[in-house]
C-alpha positions as a Markdown table, in Angstrom:
| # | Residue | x | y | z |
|---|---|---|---|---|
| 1 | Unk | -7.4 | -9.7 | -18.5 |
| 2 | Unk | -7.6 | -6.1 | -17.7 |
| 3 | Unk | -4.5 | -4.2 | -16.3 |
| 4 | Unk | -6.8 | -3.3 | -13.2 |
| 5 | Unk | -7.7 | -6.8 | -12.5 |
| 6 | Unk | -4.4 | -7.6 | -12.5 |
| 7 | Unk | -3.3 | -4.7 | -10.2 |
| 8 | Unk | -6.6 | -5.6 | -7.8 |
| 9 | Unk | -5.3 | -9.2 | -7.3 |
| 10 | Unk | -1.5 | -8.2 | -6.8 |
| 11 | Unk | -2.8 | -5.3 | -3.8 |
| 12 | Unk | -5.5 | -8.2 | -2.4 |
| 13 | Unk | -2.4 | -10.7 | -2.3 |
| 14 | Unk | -0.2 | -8.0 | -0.6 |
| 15 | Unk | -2.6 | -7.6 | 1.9 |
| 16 | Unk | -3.2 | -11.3 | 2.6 |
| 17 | Unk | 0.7 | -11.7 | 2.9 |
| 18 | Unk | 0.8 | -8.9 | 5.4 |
| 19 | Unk | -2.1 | -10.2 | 7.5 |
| 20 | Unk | -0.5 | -13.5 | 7.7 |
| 21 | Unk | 2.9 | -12.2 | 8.8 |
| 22 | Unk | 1.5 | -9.9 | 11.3 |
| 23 | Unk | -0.2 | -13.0 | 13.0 |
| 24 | Unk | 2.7 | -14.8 | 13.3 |
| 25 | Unk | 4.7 | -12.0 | 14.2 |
| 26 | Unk | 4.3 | -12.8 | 18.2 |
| 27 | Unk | 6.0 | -16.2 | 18.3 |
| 28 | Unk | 9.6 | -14.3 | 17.1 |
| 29 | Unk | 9.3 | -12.3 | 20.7 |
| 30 | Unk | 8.4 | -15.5 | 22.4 |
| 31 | Unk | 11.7 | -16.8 | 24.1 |
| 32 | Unk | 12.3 | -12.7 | 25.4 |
| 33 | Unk | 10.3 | -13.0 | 28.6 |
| 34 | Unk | 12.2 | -16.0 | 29.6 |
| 35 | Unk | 15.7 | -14.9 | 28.8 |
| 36 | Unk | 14.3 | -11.1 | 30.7 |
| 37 | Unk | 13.5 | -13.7 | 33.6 |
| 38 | Unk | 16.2 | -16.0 | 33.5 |
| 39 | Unk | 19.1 | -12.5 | 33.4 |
| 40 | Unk | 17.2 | -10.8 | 36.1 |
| 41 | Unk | 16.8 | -7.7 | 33.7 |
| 42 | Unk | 15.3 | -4.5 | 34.5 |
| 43 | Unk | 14.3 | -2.0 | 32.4 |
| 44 | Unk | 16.3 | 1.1 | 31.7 |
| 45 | Unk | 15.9 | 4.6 | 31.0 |
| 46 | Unk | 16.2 | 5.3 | 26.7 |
| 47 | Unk | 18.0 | 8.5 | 26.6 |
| 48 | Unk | 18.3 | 9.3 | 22.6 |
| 49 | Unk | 14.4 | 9.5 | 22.2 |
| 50 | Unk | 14.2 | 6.6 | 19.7 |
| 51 | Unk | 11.7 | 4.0 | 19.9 |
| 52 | Unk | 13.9 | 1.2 | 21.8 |
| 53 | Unk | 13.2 | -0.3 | 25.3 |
| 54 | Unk | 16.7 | -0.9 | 26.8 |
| 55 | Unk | 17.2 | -3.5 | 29.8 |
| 56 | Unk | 19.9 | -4.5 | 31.6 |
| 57 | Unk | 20.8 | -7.8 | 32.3 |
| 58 | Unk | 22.7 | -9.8 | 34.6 |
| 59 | Unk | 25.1 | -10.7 | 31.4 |
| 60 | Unk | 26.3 | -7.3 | 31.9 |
| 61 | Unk | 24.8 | -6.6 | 28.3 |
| 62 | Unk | 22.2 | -3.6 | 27.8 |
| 63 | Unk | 19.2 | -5.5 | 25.4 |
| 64 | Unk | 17.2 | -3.7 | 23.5 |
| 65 | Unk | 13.7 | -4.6 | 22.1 |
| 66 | Unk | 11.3 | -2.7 | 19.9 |
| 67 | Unk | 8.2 | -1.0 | 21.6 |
| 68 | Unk | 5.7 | -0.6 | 18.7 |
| 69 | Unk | 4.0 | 3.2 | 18.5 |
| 70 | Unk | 0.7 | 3.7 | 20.2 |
């Protein structure tokens, strides 16, 4: 077996992987919008420029989720 072939079927089987763990990637962010309803939380201001959504919640915690890049 060729090098090439081999290198073809590794990158093919990367991608796969990825694709699969990108479409169950939702259910992880699933139980969020029912703790954010449950605390009353309300989004706040991010003030260091970084990609994070803060909101603050009646736990008198600040939570911060992800926002992906547009």
């Amino acid at each position: 077996m060729k090098t090439s072939h081999i290198m073809f079927g590794g990158i093919a089987f990367a991608v796969v992987a990825e694709a699969f763990l990108l479409m169950n990637n939702h259910r992880v962010e699933d139980g969020w919008e029912t703790f954010r309803d449950a605390h009353h939380c309300t989004p706040v201001a991010a003030t260091d420029g970084s990609n994070r959504a803060g909101y603050q919640c009646d736990d008198g915690q600040v939570h911060y989720r992800w926002r992906q890049m547009r």
